[in-house]
OpenMM code with the backbone's topology and positions (N, CA, C; nanometers):
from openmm import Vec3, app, unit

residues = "UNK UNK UNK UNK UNK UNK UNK UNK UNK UNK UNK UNK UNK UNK UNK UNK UNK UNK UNK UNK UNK UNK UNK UNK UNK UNK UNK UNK UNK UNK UNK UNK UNK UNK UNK UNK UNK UNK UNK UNK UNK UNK UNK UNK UNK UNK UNK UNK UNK UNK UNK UNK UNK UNK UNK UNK UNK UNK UNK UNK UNK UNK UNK UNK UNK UNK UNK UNK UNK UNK UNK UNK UNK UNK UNK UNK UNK UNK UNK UNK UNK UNK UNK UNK UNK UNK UNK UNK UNK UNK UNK UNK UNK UNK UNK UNK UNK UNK UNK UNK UNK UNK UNK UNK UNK UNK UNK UNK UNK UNK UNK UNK UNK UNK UNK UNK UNK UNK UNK UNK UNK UNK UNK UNK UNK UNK UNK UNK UNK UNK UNK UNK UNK UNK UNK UNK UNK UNK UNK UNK UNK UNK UNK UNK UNK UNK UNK UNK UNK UNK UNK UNK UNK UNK UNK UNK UNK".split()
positions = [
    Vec3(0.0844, -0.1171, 0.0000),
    Vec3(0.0000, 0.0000, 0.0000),
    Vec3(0.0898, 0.1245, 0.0000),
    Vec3(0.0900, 0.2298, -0.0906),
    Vec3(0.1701, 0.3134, -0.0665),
    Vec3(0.1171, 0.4316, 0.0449),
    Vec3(0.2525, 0.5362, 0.0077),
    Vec3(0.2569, 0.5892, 0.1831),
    Vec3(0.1647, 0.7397, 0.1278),
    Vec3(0.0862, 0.7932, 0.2162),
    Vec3(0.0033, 0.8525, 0.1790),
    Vec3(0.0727, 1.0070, 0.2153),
    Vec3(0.0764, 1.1489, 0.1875),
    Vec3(0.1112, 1.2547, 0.2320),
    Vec3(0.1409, 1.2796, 0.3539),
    Vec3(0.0158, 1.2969, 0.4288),
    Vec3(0.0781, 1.2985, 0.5343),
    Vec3(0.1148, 1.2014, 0.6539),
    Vec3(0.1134, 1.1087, 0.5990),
    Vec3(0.2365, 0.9845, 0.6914),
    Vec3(0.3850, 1.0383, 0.6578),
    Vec3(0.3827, 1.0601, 0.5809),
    Vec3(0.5028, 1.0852, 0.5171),
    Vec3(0.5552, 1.2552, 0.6153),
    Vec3(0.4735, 1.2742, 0.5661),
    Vec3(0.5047, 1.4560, 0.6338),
    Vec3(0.5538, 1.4312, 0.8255),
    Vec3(0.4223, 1.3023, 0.8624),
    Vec3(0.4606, 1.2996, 0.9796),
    Vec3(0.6047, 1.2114, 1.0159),
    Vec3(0.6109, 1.1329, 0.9325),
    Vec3(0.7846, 1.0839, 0.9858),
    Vec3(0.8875, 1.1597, 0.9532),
    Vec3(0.9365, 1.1930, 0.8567),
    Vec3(1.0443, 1.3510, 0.8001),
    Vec3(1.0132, 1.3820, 0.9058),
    Vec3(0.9166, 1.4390, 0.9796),
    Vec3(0.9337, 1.5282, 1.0395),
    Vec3(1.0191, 1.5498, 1.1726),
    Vec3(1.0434, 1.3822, 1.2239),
    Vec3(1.1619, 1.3477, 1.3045),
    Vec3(1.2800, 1.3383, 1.2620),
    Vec3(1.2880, 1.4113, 1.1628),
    Vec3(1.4324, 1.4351, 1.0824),
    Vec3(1.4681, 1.5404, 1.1158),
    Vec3(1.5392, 1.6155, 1.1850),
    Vec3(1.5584, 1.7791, 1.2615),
    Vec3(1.6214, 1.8226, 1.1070),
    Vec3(1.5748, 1.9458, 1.0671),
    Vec3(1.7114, 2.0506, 0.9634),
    Vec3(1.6929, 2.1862, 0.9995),
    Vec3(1.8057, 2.1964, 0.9565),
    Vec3(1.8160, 2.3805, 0.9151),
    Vec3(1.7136, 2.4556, 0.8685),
    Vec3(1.7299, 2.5830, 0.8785),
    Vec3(1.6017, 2.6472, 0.8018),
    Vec3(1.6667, 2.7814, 0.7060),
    Vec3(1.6591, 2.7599, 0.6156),
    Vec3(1.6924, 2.8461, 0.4944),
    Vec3(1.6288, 2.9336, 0.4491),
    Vec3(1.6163, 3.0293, 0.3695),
    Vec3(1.5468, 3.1382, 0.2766),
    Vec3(1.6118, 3.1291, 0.1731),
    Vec3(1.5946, 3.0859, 0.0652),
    Vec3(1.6270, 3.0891, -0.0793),
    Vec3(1.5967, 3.2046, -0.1590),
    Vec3(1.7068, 3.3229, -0.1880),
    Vec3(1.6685, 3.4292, -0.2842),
    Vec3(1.7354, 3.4089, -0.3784),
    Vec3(1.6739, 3.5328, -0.5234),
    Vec3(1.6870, 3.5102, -0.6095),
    Vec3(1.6305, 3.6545, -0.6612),
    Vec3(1.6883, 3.6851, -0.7931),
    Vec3(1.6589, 3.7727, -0.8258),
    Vec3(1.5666, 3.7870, -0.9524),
    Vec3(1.4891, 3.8437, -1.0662),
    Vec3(1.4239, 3.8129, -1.1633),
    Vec3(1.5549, 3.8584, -1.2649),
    Vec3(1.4540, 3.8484, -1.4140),
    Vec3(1.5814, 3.9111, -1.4965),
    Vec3(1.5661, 4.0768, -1.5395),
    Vec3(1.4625, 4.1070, -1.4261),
    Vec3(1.4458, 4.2482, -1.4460),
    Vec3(1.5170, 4.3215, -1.3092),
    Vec3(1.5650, 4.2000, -1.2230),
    Vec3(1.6244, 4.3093, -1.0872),
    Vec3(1.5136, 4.2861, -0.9940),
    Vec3(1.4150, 4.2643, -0.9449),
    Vec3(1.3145, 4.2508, -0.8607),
    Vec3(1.3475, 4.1192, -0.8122),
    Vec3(1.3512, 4.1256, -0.6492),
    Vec3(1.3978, 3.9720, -0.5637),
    Vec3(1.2614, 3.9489, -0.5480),
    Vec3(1.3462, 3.8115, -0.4992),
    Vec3(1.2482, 3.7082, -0.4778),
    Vec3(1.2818, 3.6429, -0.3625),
    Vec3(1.1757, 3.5285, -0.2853),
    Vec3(1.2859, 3.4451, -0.1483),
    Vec3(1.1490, 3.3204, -0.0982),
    Vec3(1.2277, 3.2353, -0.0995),
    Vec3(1.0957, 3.1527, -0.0106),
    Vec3(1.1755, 3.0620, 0.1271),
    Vec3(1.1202, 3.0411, 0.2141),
    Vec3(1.1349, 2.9467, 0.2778),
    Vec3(1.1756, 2.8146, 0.2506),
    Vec3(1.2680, 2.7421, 0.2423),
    Vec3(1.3410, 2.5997, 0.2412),
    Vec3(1.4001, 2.5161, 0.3621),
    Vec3(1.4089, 2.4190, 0.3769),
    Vec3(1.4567, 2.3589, 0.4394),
    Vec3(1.4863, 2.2408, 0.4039),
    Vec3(1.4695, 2.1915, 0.2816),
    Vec3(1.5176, 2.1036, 0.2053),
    Vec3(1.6753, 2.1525, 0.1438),
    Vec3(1.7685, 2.1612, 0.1850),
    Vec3(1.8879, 2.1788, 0.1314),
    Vec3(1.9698, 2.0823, 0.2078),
    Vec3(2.0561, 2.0417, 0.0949),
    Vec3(2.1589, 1.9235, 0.1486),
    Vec3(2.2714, 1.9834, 0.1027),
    Vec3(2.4472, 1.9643, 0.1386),
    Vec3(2.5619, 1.9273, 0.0604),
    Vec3(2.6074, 1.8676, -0.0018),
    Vec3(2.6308, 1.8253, -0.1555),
    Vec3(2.6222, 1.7416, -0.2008),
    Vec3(2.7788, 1.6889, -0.2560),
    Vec3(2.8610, 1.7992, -0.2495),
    Vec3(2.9815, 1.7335, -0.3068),
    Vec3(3.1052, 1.8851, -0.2574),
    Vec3(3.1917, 1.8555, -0.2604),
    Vec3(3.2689, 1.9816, -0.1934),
    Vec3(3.3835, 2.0227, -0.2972),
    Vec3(3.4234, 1.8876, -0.4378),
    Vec3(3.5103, 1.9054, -0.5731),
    Vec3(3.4211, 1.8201, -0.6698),
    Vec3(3.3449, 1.9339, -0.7236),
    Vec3(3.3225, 2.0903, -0.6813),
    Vec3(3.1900, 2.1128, -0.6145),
    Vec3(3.2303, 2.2018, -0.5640),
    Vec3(3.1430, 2.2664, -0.4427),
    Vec3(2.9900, 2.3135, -0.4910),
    Vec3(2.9383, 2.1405, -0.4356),
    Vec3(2.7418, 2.1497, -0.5048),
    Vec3(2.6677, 2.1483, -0.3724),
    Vec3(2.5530, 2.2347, -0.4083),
    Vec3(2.4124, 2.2089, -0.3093),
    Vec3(2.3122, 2.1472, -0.3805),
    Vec3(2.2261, 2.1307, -0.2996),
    Vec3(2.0889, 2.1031, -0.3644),
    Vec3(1.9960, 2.1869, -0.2811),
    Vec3(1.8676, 2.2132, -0.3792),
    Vec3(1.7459, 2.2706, -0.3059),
    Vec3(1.6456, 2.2176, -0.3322),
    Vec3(1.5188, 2.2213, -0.2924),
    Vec3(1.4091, 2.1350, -0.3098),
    Vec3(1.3077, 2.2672, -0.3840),
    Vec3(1.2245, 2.2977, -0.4703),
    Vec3(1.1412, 2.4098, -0.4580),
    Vec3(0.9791, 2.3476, -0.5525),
    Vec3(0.8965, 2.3831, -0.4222),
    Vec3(0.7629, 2.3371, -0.5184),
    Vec3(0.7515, 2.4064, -0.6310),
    Vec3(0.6655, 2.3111, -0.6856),
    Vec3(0.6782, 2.3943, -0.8453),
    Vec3(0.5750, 2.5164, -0.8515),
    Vec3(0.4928, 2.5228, -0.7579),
    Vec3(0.3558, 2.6381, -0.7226),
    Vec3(0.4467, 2.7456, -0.7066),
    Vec3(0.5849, 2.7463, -0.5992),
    Vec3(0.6330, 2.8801, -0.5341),
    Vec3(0.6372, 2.9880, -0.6665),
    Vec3(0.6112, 3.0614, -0.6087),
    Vec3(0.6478, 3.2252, -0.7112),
    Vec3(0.7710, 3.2117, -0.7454),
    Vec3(0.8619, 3.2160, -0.7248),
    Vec3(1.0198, 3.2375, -0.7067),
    Vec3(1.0708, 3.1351, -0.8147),
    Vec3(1.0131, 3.0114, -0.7982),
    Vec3(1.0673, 2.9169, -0.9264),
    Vec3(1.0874, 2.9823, -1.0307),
    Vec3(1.0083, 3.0447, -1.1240),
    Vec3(1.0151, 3.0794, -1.2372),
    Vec3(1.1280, 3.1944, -1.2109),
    Vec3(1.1774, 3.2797, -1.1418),
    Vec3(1.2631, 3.3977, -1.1447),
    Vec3(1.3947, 3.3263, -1.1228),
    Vec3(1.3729, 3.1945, -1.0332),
    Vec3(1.5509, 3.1347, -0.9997),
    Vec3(1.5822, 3.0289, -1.1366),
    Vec3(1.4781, 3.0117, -1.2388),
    Vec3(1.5024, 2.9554, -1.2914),
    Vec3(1.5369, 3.0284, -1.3967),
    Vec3(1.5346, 3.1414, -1.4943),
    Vec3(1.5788, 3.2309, -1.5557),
    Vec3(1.6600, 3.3267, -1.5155),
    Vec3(1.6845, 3.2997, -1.4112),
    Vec3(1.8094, 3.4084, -1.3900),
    Vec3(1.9079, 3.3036, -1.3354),
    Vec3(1.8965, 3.1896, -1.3028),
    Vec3(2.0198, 3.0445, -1.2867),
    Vec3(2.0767, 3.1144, -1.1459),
    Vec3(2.0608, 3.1974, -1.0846),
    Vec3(2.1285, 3.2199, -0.9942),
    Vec3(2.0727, 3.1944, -0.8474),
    Vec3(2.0970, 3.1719, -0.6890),
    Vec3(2.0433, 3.1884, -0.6062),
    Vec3(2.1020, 3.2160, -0.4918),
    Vec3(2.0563, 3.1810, -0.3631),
    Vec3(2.1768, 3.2228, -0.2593),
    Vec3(2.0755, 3.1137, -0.1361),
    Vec3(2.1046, 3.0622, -0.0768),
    Vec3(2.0986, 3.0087, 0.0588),
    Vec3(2.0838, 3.0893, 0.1677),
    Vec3(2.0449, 3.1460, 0.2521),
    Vec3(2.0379, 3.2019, 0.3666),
    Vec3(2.0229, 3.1435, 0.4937),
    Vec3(2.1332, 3.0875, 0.5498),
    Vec3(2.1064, 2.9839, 0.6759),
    Vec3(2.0679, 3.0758, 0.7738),
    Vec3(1.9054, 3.0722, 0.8191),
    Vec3(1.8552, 3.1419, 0.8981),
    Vec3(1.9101, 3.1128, 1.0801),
    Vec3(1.9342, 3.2419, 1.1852),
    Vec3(1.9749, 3.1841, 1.2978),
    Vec3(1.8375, 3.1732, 1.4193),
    Vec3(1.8826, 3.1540, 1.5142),
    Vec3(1.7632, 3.0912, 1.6150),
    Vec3(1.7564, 3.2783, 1.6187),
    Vec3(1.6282, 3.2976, 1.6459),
    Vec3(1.5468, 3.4055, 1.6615),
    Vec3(1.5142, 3.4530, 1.5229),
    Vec3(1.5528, 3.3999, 1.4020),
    Vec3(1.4580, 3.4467, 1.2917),
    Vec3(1.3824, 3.3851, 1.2729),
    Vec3(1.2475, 3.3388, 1.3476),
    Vec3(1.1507, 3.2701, 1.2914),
    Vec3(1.0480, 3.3509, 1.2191),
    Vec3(1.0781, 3.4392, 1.2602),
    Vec3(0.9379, 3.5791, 1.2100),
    Vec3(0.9839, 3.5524, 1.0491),
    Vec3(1.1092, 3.5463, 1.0319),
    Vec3(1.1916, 3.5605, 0.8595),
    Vec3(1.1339, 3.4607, 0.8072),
    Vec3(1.1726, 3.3255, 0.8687),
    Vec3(1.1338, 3.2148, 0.8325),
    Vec3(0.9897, 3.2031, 0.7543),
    Vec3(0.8480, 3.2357, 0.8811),
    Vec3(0.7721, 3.2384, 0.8519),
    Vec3(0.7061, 3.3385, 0.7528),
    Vec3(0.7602, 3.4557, 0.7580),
    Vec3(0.7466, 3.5631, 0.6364),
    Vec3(0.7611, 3.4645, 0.5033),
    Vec3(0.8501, 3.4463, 0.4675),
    Vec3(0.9184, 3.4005, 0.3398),
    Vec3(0.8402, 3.2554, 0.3049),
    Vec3(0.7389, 3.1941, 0.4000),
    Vec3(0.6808, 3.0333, 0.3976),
    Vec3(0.5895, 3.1144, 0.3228),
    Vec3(0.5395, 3.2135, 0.3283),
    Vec3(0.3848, 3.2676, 0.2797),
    Vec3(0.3699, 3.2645, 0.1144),
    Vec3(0.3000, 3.2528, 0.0523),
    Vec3(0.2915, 3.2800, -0.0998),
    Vec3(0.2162, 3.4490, -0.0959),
    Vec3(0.3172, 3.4933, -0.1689),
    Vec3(0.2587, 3.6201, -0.2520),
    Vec3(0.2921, 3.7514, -0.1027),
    Vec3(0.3081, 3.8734, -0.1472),
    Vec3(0.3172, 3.9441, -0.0611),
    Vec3(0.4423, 4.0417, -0.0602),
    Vec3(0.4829, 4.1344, -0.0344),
    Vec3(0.6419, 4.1919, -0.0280),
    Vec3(0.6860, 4.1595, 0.0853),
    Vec3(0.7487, 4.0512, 0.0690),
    Vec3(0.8722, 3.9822, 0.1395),
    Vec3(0.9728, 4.0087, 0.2232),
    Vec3(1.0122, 4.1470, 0.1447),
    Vec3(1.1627, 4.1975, 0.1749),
    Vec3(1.0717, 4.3356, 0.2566),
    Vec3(0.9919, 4.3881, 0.2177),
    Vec3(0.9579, 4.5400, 0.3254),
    Vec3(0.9776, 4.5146, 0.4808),
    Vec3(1.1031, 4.5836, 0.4828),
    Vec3(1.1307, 4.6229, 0.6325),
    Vec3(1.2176, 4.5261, 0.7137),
    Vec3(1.2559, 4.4237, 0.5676),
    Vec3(1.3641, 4.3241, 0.5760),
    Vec3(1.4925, 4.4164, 0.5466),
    Vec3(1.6227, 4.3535, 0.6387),
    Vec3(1.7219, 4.4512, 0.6239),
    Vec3(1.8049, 4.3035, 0.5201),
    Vec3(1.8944, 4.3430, 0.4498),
    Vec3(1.9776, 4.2316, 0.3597),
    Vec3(2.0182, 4.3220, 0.2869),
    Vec3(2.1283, 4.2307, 0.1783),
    Vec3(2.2375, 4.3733, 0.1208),
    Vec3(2.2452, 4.2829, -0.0073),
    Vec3(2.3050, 4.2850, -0.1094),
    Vec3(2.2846, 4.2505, -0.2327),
    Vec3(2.4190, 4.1322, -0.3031),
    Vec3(2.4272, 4.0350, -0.2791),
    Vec3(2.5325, 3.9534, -0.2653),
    Vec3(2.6022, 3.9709, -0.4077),
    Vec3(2.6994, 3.8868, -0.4385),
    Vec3(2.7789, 3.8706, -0.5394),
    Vec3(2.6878, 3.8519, -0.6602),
    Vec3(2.6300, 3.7415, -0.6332),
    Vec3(2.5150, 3.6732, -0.7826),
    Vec3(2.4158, 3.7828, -0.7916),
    Vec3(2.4237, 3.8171, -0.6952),
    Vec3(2.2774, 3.9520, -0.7474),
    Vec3(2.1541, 3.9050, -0.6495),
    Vec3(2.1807, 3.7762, -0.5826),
    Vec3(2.0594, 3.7584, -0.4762),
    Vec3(2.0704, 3.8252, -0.3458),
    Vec3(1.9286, 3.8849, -0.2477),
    Vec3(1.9769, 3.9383, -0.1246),
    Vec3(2.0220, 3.8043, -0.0570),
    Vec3(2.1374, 3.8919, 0.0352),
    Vec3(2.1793, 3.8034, 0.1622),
    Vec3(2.1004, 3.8558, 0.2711),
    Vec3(2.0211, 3.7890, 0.3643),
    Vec3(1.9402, 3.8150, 0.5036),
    Vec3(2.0232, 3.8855, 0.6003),
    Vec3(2.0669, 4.0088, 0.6096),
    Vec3(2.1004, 4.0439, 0.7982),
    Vec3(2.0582, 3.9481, 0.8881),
    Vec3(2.1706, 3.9262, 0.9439),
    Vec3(2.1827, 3.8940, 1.0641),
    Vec3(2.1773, 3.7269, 1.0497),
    Vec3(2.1339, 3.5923, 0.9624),
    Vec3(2.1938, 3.4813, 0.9147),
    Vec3(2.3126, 3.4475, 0.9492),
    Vec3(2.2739, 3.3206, 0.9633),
    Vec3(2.4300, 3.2212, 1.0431),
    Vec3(2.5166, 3.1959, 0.8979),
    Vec3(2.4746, 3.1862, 0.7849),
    Vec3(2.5488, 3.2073, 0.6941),
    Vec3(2.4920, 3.2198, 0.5456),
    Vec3(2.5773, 3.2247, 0.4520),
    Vec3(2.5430, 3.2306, 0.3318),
    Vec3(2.5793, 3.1205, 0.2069),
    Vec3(2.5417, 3.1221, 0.1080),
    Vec3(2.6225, 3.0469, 0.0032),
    Vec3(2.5150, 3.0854, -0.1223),
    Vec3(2.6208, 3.1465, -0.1593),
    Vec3(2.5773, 3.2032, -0.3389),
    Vec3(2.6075, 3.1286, -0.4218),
    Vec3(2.4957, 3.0769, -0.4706),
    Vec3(2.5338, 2.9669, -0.5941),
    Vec3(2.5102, 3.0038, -0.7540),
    Vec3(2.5314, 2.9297, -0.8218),
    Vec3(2.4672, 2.9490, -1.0044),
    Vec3(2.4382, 2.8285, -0.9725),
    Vec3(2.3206, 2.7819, -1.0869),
    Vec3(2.2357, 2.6575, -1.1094),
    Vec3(2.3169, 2.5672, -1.1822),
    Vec3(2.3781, 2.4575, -1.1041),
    Vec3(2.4786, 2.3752, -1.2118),
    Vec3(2.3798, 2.2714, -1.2711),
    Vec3(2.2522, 2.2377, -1.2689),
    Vec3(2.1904, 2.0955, -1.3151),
    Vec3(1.9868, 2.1372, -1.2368),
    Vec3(1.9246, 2.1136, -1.2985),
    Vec3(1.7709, 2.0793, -1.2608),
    Vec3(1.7372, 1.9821, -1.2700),
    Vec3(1.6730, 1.9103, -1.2286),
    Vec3(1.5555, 1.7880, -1.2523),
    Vec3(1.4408, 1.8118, -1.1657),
    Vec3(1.3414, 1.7452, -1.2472),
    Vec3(1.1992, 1.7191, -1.2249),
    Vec3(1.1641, 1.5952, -1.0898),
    Vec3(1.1195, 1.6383, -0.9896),
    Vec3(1.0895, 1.5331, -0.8810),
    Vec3(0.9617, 1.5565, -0.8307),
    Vec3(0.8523, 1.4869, -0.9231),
    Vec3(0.6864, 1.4623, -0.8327),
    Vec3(0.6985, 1.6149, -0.8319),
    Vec3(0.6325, 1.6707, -0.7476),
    Vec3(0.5619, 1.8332, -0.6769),
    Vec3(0.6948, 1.9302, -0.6799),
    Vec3(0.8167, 1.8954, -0.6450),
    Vec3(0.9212, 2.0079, -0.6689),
    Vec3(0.9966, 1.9805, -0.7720),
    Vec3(1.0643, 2.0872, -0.7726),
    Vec3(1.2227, 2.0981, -0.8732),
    Vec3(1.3646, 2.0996, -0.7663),
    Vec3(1.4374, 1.9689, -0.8402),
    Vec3(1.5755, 1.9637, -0.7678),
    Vec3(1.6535, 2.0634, -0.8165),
    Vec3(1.7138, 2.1336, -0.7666),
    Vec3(1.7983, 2.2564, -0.8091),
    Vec3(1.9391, 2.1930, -0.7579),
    Vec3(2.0625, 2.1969, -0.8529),
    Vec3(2.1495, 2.1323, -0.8059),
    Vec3(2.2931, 2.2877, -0.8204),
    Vec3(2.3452, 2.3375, -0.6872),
    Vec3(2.3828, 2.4981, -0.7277),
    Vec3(2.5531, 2.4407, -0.6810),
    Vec3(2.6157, 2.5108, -0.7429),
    Vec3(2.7502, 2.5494, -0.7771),
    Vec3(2.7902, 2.6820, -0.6473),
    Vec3(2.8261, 2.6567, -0.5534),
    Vec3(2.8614, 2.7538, -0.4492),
    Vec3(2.9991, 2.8433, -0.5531),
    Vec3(2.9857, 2.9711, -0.5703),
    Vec3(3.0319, 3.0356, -0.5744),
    Vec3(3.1115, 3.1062, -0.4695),
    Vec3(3.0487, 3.1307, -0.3459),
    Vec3(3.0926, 3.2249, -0.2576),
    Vec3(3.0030, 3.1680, -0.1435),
    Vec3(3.0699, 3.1518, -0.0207),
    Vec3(3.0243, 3.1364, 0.0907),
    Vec3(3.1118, 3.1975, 0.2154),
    Vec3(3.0158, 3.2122, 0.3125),
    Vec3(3.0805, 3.2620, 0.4106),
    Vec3(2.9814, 3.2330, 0.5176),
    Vec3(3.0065, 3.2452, 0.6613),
    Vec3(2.9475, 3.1982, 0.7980),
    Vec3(3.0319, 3.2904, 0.9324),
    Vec3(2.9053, 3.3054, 1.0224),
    Vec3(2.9771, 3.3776, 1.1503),
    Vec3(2.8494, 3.2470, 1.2558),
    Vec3(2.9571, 3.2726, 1.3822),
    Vec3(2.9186, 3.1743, 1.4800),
    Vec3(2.8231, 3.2652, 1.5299),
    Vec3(2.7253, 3.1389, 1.5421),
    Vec3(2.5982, 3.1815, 1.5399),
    Vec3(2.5301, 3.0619, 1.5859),
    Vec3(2.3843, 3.0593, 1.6674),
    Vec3(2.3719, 2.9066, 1.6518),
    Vec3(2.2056, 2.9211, 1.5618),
    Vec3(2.1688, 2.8142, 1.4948),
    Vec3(2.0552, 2.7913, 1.3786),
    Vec3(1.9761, 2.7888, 1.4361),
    Vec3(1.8685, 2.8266, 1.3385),
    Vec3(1.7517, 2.8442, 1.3378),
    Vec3(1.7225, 2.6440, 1.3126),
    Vec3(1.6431, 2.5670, 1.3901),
    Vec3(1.6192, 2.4331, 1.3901),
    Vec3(1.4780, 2.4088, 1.3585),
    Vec3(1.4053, 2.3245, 1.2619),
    Vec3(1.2899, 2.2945, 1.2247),
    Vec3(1.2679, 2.0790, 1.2910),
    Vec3(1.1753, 2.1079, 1.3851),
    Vec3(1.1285, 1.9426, 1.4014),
    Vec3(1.0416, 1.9289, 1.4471),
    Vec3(0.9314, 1.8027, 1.4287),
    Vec3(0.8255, 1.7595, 1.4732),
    Vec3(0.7452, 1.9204, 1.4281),
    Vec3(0.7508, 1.9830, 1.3271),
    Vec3(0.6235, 2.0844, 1.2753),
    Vec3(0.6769, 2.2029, 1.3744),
    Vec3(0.7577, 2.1531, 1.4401),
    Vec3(0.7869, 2.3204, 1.5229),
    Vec3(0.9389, 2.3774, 1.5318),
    Vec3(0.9395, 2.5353, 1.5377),
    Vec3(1.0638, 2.5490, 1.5421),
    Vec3(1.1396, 2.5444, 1.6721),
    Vec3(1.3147, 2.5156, 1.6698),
    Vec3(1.3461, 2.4929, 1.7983),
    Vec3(1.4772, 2.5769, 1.7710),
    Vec3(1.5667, 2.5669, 1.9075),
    Vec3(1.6317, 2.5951, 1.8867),
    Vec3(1.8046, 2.5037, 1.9508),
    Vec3(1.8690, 2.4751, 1.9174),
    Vec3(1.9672, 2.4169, 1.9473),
    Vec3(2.0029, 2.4606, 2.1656),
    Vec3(2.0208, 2.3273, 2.2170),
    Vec3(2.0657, 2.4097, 2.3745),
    Vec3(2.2325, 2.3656, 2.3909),
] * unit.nanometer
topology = app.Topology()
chain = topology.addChain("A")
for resn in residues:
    res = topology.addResidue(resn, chain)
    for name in ("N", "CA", "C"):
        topology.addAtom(name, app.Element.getBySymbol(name[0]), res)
């Protein structure tokens, strides 16, 4: 019998991760950003990520024509960011502070770190798109993460 949505949603969900903001810019200059937490490391020569992005989000279509994106490893007390950026539709960035990275995506103030990628590879998976990114530029300050488990956010003790 296969596994139905949310069985599924409910076991992952004893999988603790990070919590990310994925920006991106259009090809007119107007950002973009959603909530992720599907990001893995995938290889370090050369230096790949992956991202997960439903195919509904707004932002797909802008990270996918402009090939570029950025990671934003959110820290413990940005959940307000977090949850901003989960929402569909809305201005995102008003009254968000971030500065304009290398690739052209914002980087989040105040984030445990960054990693600016270009799109090295896509594929098609069921409901999202695998985005497979080429770290260009990264950087990190000690900080401790923003933690997603069991449907709630936590924070590392």
């Amino acid at each position: 019998m296969p596994l139905d949505a949310q069985s599924l949603r409910r076991v992952i969900g004893h999988f603790p991760t990070g919590v990310g903001v994925v920006t991106t810019r259009s090809e007119t200059g107007s950002i973009h950003g959603l909530t992720a937490n599907a990001v893995t490391s995938v290889s370090l020569v050369p230096p790949l990520l992956l991202i997960c992005i439903d195919k509904k989000a707004r932002s797909l279509l802008h990270l996918e024509r402009s090939g570029i994106f950025t990671v934003n490893i959110l820290a413990a007390g940005q959940e307000e960011l977090s949850r901003r950026f989960a929402t569909s539709g809305g201005e995102k960035f008003e009254g968000v502070s971030y500065r304009v990275g290398d690739n052209g995506a914002p980087l989040l103030e105040g984030a445990v770190g960054y990693l600016e990628c270009s799109v090295w590879a896509r594929h098609e998976a069921g409901d999202h798109v695998i985005f497979l990114g080429q770290v260009e530029r990264a950087e990190a300050r000690r900080s401790d993460p923003l933690v997603f488990f069991r449907g709630r956010y936590r924070m590392l003790d």
